[in-house]
BAVEX-177037 format. One record per atom (N, C-alpha, C): y, z, x. Coordinates in steps of 0.001 Angstrom, whole numbers, plus 500000, padded with zeros to 6 digits. Example, Ala and Ser with C-alpha at 12.3 -4.5 7.8 and 13.67 -1.06 7.14 Angstrom:
2
494310507800513190 495500507800512300 496700507800513200 497750507080512850 498940507140513670 500030507870512900 
This chain:
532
906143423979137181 906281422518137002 906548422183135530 905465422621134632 905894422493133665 907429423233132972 907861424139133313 909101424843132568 910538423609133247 909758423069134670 910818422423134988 910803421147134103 909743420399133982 909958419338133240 910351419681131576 910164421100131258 910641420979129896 912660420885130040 913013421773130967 914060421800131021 915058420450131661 913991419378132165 914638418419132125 914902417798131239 914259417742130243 913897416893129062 915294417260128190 915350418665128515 916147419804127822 917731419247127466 917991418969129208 919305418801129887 919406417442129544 918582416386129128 919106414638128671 918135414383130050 918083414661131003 918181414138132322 916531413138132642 915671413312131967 914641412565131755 915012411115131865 913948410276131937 914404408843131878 912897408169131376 912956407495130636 912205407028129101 911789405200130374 910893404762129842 910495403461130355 909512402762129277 909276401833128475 908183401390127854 907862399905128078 906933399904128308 906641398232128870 905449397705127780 905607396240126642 904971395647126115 904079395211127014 902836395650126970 901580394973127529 901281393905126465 900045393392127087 898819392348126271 898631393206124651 898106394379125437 896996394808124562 897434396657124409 898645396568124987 898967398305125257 900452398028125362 901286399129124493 902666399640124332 902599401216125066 903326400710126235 903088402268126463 904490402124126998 904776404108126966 906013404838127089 905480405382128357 906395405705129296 906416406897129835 908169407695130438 907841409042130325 909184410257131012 909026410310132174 909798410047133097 909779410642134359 911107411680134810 910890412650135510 912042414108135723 912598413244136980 913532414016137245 914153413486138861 913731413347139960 912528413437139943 911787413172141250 910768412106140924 911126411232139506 910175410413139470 909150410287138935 908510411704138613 906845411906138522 907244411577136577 905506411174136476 905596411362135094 905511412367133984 905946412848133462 906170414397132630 905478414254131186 905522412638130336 904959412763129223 904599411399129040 903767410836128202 903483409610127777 903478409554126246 903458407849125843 902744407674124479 902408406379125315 901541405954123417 901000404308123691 900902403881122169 900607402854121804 900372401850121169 899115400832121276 898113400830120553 897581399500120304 897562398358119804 898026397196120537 898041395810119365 897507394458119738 896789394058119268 896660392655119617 896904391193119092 897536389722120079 898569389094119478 897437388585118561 898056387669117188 897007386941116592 897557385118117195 896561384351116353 896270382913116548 897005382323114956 898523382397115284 899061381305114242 899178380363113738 898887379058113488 899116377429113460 898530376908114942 897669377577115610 897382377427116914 898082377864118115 899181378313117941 900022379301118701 899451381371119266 899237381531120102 899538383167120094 900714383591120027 900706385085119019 901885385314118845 901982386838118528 903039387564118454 903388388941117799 904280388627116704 904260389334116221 905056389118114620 906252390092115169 907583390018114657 908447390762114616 908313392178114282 907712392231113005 907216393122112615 906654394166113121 905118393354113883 904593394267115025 905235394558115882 905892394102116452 906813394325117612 908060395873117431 908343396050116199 909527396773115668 907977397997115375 907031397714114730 905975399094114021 905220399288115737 904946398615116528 904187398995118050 905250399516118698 906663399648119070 907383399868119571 907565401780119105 907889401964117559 908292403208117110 907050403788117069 905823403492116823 904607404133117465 904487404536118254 904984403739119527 904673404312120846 906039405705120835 907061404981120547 907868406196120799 907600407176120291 907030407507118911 906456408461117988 905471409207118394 904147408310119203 903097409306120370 903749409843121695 904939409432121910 905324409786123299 905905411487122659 906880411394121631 907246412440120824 906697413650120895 905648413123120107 904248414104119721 903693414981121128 903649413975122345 903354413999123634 904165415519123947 905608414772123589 906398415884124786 906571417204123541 906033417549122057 905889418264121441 904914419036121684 903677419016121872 902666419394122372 902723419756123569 903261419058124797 903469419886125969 904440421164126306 905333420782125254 906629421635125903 907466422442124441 906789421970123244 907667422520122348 908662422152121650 909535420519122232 910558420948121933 910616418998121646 911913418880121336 912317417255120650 912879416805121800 912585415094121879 913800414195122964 915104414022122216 916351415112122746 917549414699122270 918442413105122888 918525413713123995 919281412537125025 918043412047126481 918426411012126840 918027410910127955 918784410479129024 918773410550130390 919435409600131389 919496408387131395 918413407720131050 918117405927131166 916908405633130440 917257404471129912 916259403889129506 915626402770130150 914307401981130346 914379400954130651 913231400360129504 913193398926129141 912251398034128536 912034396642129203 910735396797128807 909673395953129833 908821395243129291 908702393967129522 907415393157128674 906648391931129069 905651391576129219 904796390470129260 905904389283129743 906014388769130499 906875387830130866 906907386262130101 908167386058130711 907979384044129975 908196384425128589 907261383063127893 907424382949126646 908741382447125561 908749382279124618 909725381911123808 910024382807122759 911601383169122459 912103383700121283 912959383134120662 913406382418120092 914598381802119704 915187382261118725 916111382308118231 916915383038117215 918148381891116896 918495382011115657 919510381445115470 921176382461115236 922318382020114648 923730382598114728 923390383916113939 922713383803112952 922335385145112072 921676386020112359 921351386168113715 919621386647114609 918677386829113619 918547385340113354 917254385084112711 916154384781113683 914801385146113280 913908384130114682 913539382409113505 913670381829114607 913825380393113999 911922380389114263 911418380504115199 909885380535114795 909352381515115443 907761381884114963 907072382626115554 907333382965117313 907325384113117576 907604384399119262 906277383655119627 906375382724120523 905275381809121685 904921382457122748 903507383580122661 903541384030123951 903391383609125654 903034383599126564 902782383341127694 901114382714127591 900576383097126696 899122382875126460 898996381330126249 900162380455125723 899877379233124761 900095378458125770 899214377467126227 898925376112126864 899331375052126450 900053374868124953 900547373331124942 901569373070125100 902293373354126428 903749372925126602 903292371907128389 901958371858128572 901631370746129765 902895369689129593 902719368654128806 903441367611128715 905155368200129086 905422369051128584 907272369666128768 906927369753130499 906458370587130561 906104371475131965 905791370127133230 905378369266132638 905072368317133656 906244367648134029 906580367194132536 908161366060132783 908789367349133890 908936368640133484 910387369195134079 910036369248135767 908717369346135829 908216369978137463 908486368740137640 908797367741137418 908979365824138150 910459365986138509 911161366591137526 912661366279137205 913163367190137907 912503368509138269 913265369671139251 912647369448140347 912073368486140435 910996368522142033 911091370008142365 910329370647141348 909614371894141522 908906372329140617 907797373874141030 906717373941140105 907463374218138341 907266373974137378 907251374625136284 906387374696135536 906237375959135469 904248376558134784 904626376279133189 903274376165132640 903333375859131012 903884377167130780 903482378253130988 904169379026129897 905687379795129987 906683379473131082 907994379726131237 908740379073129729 909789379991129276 910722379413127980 911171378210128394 911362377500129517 912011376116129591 910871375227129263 909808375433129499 908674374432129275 908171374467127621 908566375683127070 908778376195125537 909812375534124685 910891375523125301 911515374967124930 911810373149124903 911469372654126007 911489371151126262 910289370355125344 908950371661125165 908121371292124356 908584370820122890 908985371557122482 910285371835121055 910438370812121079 911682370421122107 912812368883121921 911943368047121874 910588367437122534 909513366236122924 909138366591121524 908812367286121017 908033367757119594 908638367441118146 910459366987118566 911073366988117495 911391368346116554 910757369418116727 910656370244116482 912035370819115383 912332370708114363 913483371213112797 914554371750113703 913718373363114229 914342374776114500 915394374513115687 914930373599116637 916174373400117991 917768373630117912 918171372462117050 919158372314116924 920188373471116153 919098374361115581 919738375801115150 919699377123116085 919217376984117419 919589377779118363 920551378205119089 920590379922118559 921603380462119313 921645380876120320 920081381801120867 919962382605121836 918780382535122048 918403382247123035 916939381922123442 916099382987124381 915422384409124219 915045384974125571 913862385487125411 913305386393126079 911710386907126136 911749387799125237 910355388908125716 910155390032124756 911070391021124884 911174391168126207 911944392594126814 913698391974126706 913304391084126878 915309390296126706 915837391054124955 914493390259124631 915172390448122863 914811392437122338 913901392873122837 914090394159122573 915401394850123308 916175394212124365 917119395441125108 918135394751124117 918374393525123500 919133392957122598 919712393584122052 918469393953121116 918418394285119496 918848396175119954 918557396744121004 919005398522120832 920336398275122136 921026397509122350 922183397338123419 923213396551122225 922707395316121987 923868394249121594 924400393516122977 923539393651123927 923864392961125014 922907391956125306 923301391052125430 922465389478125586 922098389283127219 921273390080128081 921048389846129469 919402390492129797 919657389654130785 917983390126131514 918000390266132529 916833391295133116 917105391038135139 916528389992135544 917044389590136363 916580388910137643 915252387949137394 914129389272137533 913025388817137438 912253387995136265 912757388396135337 912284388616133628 912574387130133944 914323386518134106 914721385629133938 914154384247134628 913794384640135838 913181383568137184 911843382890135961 911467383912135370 910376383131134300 910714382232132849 912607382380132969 913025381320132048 913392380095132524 913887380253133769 914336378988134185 914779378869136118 913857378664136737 914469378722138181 915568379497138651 915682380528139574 916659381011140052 916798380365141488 918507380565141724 918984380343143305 919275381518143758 918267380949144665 918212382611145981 919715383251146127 920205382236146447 921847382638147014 922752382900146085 922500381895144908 923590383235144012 923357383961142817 921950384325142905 921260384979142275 921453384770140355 921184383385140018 921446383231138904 920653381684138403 921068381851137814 919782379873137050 920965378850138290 919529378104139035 919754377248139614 920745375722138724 922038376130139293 923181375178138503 922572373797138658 922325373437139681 921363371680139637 920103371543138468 919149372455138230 918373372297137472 919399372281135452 919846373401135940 920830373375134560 921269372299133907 922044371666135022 922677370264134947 921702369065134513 920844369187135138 919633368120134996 919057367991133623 918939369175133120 918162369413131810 919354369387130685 920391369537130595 921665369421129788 921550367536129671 921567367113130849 921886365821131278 920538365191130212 919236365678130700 918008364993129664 918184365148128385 918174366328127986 918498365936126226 919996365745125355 921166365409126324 922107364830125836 921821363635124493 921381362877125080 921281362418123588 920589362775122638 919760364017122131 919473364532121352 920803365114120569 922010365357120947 922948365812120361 923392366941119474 922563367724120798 922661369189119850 923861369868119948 924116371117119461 925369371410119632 925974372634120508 924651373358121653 924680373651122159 924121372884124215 924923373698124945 924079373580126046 923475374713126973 922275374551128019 921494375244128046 922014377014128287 923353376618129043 923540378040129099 924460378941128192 924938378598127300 925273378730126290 924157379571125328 922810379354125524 921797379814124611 920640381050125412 920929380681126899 920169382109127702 920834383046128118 920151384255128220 920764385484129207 921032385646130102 922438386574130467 923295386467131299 922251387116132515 922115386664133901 921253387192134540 921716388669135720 921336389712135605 921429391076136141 920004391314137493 920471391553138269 919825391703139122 919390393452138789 918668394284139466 918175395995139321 919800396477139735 919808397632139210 921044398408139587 922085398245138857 922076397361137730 923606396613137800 923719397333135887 924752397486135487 925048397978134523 924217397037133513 923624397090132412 923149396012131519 923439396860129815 924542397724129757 924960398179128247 924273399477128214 924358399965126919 923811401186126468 923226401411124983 922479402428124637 921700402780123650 922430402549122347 922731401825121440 924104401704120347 923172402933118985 923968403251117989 923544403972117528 922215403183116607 922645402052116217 921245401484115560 920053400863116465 920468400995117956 919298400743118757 918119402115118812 919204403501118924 918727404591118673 917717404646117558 918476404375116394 917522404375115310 915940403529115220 916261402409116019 915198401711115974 914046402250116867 914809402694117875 913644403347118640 913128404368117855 913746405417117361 913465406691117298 914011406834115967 912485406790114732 912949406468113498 913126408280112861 912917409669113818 912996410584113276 914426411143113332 915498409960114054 916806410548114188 916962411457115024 916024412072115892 916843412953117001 917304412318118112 916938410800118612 917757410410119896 919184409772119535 919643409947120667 921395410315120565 921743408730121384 922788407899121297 922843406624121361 923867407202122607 924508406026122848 925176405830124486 924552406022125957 923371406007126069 922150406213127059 922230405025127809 922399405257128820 922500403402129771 921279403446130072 920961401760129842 919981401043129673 919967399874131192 918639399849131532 918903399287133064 918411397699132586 918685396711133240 918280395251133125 916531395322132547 916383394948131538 914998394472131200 914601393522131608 913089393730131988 912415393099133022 910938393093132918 910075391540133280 908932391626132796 908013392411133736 906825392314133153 906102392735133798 905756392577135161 905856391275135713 905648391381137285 906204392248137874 907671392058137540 909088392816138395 908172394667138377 907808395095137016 907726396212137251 906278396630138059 905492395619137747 904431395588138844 904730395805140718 905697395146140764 905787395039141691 906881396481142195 907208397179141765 908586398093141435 906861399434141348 906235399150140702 905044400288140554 904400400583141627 904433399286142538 903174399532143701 904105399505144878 905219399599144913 906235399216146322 906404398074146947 905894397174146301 905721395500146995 906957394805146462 908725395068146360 909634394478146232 909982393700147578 909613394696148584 909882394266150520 909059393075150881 910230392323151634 909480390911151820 908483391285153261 907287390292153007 905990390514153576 904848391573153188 905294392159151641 904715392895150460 904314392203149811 903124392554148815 902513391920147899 901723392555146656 901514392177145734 900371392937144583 899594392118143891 898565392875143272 897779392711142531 897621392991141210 897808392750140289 897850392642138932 896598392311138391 895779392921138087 894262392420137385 893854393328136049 894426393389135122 893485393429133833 893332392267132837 894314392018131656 893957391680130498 893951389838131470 894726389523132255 895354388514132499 895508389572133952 895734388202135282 895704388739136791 896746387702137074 897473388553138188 898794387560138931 898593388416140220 899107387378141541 899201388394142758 900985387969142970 901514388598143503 902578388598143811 903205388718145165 903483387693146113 903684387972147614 905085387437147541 906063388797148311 907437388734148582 907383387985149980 908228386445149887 908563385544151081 909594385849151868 909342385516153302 910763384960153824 911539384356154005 910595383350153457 911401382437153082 910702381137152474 911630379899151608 911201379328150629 909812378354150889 908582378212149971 907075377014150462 907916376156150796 907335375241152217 907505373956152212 907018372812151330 906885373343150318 906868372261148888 906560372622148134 906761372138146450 906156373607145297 904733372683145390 904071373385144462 902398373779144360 901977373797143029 901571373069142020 901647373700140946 900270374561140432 899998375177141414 899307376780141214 900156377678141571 901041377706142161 902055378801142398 903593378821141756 903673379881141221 905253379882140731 906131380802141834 907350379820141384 908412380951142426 909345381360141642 909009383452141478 909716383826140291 910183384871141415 911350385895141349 911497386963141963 911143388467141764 912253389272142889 911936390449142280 912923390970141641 912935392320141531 913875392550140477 915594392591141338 915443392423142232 916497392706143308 916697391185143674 916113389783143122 916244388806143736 915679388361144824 914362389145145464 913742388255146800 912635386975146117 912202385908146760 911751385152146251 910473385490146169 909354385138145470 908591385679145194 907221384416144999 906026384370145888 904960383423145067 904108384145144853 904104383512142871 903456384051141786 902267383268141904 900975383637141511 899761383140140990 899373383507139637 899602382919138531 899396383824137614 897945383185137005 896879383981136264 895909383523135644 895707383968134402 895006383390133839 895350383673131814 893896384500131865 893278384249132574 891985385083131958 891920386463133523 891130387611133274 890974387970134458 889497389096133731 889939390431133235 888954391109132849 888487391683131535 888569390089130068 888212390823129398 886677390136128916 886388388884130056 885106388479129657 883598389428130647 884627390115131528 883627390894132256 883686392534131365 884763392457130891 884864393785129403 883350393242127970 883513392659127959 882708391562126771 880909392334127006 880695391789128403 879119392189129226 879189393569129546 880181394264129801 879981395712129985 879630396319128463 880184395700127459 879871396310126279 878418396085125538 877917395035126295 876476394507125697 875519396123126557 875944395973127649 875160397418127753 875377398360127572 876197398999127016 877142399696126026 876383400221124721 876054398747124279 875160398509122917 873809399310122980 873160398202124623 872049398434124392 871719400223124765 872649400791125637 872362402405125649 872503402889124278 873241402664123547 873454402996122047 872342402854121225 871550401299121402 869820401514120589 868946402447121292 868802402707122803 868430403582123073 868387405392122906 869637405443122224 870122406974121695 870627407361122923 871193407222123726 871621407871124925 872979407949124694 873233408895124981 875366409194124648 875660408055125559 876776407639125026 877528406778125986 878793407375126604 879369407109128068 880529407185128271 881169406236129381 881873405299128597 882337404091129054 882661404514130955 883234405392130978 883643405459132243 882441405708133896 881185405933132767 880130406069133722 879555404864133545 879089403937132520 878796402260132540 879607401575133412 880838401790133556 881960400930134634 881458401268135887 881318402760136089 880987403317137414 879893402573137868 878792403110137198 877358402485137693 877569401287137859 878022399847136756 877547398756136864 878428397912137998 879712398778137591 880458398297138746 879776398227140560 879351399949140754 879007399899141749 877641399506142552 876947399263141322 875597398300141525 876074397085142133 877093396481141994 877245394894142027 876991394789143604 877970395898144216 877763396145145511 876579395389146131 875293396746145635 874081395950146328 873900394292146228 874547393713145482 874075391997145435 873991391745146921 873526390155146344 874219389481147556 875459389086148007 876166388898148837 877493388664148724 877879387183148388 876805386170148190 877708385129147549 876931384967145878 877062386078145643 875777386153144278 874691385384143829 874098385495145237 873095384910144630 873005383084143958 873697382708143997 873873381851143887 874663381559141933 874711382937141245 875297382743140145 876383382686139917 877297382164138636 878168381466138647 879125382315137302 880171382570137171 880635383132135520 881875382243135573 882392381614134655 883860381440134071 884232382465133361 885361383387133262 885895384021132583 886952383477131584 886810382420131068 887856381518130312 887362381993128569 888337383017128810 888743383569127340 889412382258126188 890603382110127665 891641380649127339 891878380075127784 892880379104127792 892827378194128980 893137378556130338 893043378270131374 892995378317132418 893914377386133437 895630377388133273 896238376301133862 896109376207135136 895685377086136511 895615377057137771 894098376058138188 893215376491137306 891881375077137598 892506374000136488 893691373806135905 893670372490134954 893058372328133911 892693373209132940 891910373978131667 892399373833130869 893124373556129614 894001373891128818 893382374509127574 891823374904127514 891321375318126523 890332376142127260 889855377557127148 888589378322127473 887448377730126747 886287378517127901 884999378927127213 884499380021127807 884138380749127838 883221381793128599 882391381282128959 881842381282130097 880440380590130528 879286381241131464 878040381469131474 877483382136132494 876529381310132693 876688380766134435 875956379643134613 874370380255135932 872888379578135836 872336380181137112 871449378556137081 870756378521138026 869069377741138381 868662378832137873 866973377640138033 865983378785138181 865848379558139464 866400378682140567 866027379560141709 867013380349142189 867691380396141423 869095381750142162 868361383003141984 868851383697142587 868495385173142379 869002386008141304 868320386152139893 869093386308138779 868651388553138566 869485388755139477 869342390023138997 870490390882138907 870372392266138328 871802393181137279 872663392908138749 872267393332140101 873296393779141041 874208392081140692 873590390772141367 874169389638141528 874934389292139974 874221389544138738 875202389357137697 876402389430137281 876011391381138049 877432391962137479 878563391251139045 877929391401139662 879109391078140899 879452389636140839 878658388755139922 879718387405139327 880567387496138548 880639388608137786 881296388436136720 882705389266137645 882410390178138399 883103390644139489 884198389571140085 883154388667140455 884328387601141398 885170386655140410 883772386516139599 884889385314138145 886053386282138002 886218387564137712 887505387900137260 888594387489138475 888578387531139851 889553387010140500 889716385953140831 888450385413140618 888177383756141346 889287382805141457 889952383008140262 891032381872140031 892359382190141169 891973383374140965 893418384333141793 893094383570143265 891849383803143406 891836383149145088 892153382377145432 891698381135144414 891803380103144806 893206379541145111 894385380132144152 895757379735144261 895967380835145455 895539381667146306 896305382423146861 895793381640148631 894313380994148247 893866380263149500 895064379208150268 895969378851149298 897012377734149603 898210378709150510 898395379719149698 899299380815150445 899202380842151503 897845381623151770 897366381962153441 897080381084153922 896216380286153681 895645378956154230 896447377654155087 896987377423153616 898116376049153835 899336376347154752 899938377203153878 901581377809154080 901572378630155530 900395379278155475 900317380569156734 901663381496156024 901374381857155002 902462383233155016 901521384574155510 902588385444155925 902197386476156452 902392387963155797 901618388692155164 902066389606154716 901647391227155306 901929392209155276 902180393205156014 900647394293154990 901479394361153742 900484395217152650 900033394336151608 899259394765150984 898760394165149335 898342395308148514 899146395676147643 898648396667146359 897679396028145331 896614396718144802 896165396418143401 896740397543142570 896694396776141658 897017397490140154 896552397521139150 895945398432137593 895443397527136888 893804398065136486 893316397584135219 891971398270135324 890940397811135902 891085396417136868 889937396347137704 889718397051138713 890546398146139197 890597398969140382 890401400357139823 889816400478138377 890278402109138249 888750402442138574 887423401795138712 886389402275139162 886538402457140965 886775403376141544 887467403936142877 886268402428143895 887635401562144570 886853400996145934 886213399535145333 885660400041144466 884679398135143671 885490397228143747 886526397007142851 887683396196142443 888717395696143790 888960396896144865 889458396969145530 888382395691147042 887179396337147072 886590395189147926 886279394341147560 886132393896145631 886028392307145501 887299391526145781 888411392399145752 889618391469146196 889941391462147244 889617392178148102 890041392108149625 888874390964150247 887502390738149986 886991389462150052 887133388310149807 888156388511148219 888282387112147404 889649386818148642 890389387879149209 891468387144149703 891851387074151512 891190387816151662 890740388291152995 891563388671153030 892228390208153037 893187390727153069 893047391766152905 893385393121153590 892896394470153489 894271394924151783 893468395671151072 894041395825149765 894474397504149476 895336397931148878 895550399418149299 895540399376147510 894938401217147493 895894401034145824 895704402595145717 897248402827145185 897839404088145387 896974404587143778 897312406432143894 896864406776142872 897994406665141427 899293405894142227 899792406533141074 899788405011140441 899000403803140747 899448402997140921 898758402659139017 898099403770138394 897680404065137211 898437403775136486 899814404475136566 901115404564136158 901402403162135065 901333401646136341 901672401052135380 903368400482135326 902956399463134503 904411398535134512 905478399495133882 905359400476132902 906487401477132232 906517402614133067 906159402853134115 906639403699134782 907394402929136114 907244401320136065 908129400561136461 909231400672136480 909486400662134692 910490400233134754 911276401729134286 910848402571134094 911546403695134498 912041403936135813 911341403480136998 911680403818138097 912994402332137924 913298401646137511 914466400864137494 915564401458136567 915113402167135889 916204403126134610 916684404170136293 915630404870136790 916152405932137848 917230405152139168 917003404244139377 917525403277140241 919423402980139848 918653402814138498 920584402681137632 921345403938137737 920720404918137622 921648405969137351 921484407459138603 920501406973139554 920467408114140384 920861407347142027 920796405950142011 920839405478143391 922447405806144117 922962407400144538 924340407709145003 925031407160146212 923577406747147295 923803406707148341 923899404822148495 924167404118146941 923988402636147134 923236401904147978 921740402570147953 920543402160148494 920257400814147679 919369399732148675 918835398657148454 917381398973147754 917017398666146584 915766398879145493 914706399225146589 914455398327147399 913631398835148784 913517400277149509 914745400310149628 914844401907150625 914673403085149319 915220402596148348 915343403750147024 913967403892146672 913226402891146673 911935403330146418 911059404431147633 911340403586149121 910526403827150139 911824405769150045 912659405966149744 912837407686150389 912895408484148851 912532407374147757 912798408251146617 911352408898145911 910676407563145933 909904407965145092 908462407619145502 907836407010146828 906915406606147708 906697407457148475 907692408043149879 908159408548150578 906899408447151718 906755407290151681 905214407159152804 904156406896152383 903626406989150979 902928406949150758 902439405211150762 901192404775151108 901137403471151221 899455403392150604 899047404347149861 897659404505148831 896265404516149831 895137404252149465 894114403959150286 893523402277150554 893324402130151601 893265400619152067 891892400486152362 891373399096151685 890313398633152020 889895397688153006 889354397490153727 889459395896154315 888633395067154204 888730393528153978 887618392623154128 886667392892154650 884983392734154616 884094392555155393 884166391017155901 883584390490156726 882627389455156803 882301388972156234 880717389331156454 879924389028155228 880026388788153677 880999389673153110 881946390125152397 882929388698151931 883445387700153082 884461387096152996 883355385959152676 882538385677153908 881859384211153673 881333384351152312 880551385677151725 879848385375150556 880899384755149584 881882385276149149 882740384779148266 883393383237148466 883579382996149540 883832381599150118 882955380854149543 881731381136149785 880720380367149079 880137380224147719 880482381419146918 880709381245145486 881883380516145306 882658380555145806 884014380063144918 883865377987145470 882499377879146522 882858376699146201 881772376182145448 881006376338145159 880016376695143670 880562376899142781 881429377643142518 882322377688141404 883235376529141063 883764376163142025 885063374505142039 883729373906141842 883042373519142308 881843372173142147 881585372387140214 881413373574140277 881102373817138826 881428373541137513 883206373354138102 884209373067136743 883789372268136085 883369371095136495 882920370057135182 881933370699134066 880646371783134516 880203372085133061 880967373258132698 882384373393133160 883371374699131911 883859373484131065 884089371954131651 884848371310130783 884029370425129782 882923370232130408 882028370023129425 881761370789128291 881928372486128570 881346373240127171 882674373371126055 883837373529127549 885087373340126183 885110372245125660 884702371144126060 884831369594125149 883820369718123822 882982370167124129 881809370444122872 881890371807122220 883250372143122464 883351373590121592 883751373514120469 882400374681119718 882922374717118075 884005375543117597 
């Protein structure tokens, strides 16, 4: 195995994937059958600018050649030898958000991540004006914020796109995004797979008299569905990646695409009546339709997949790093005790203690509001851990609130799905580090949603082995397979992970926290109103 993967690496024939996380840059190689052969990573986290979250260019260009530099090191240490060429590349990143650049590819301001909540007011006018949902943090609601804002920089825009748009940019010279990436800039039409021309029109039509000197499509990326040619490696894209000069430029590069798309591309849930789970830094579920809600929702977005099926998004800003926060307090306290620590047995245990609770905890309560929270109507976090005196305040019921707070929000937008809509779905993948303690993660969400939940092993892998499997898609699909079948005989081949199912007991308990929890919101908005 190994001599084979060195000699793939050998032959170019490898295929490279790196997807900008939250909080993780990671690379990964996969050989022709898919599997992964080498990794790197990166650590970074965004900072708090003028009140904005953001990445600096900077970071973005030093987290990027890091990661490629540990992936390096990676396939040096395994095999001996340097990445000359590869088959494909793909890049992948955190979805939405704002980049703007002007004629000089200058950035006209700080990149606006998906994290920032003050584009409500944009986001509201446009969801009136498209009679449909538009979430605060999509680039059109970024952008409309701008124009309402008066904002200098507008009127000097050249090119407007995400993270992964502007990284395949800057190593292609090609101005496009897939499908999916894009559905998070501005509405797509199912049918001709590109920015809905009525909404276009509409929004050209609103800030006409602002008198700028562009219009809207003039300034976004050309939209690429998976499969479709999207340029190649130029020699100074090479360089940027790969500051030691051994990768070799002309490498086709597949449509960049955010993170859902490759979420969903990771766990096999592109097939309509498929679905996923996304739960670490930030949680989204993702259910492929058959067709379009009978009305938008504004807890649900309708973004696609990377192939264009329609898609309702739930996305939530907070998910597991306020239940990360309490795992580390006991962390601490084994540490005053002198006892070695190893994070992966604190997750184990506390995780699987929660179990024993009760199933509607006891009557305790957690907000996980790192930040704001647009699906409960939040626009500012607090962390909160709420009880009586008479709840049952013990470790099992604690930890298994802080358990449900991490999906809670997820439910609640997904209750409208099943509930309201009656959609029907077939599977549900998790993904993500609330599932890497085996089964825990997996039955708090199959309760929070009543829905039996599967999650494969490889499902570790991750959004960059996503979007590698979309680099393999570009350049190995001979038999002009649909992203669906290429996955299900290429690189799945049956596999459908291990499945959990709802309990009962299981379902009502959470039912009944979560409406303890809605009753509750007023003291999260009370503590954010009095926050220092």
């Amino acid at each position: 195995m190994k001599s084979d993967a060195k000699s793939t690496i050998e032959a170019g024939k490898a295929i490279l994937g790196i997807e900008f996380g939250s909080t993780r840059i990671k690379a990964v190689l996969i050989d022709q059958e898919n599997h992964p052969i080498a990794q790197g990573s990166h650590s970074w986290e965004n900072q708090l600018v003028d009140g904005l979250w953001t990445y600096s260019v900077e970071a973005i260009w030093y987290g990027l050649q890091d990661c490629y530099a540990d992936l390096r090191s990676n396939v040096k240490d395994l095999y001996d030898i340097e990445i000359e060429s590869l088959a494909a590349i793909g890049v992948s990143a955190m979805m939405h958000g704002y980049m703007a650049f002007n004629e000089k590819e200058e950035i006209l301001v700080p990149f606006r991540t998906w994290r920032n909540t003050n584009t409500a007011q944009a986001a509201a006018a446009l969801s009136e004006l498209f009679i449909y949902n538009i979430p605060l943090r999509w680039s059109i609601s970024h952008l409309y914020q701008a124009i309402l804002d008066n904002e200098e920089h507008v009127k000097d825009i050249d090119y407007l796109t995400t993270l992964a748009g502007f990284i395949h940019w800057q190593i292609t010279g090609e101005k496009v995004l897939g499908i999916g990436d894009a559905s998070g800039m501005l509405p797509i039409d199912p049918t001709t797979k590109n920015y809905s021309a009525e909404m276009v029109g509409k929004f050209d039509q609103l800030i006409a008299p602002k008198g700028y000197n562009w219009k809207l499509l003039d300034i976004l990326p050309k939209v690429l569905p998976a499969g479709k040619n999207a340029g190649f490696l130029t020699p100074e894209g090479a360089k940027r990646l790969d500051v030691s000069g051994h990768l070799k430029a002309g490498i086709p590069v597949c449509p960049p695409e955010g993170d859902a798309g490759t979420g969903m591309v990771a766990t096999n849930a592109v097939k309509q009546r498929t679905g996923n789970v996304s739960a670490g830094t930030s949680s989204f579920s993702m259910i492929v339709l058959e067709k379009d809600l009978s009305k938008p929702y504004e807890m649900i977005d309708m973004v696609t997949t990377p192939d264009g099926s329609l898609v309702a998004m739930v996305h939530c800003n907070n998910c597991t790093s306020d239940l990360n926060a309490w795992i580390n307090l006991f962390k601490e306290y084994q540490e005053l005790l002198g006892i070695p620590v190893d994070m992966n047995e604190i997750y184990g245990k506390l995780y699987n203690h929660a179990l024993a609770g009760n199933a509607d905890c006891g009557g305790l309560i957690s907000y996980n509001y790192i930040s704001g929270e647009p699906v409960t109507g939040l626009a500012d976090g607090r962390p909160l851990f709420i009880r009586s005196a008479n709840d049952k305040f013990n470790l099992a019921n604690f930890m298994r609130a802080h358990l449900y707070a991490s999906v809670g929000v997820l439910k609640i937008g997904n209750d409208i799905l099943f509930n309201e809509e009656k959609i029907k779905v077939d599977r549900i993948t998790g993904h993500g580090g609330l599932f890497k303690t085996k089964g825990v993660g997996q039955r708090i969400l199959a309760a929070a949603i009543n829905s039996p939940i599967s999650v494969m092993e490889t499902a570790g892998e991750g959004g960059a082995w996503g979007i590698a499997l979309l680099g393999s898609y570009l350049v190995n699909n001979d038999k002009q397979q649909s992203l669906a079948d290429f996955l299900d005989d290429h690189v799945f081949v049956g596999d459908v992970g291990i499945e959990v199912s709802p309990t009962a007991e299981d379902v009502a308990g959470f039912n009944t926290y979560i409406e303890n929890y809605k009753a509750g919101l007023p003291i999260e908005e009370a503590a954010i109103q009095f926050k220092r």
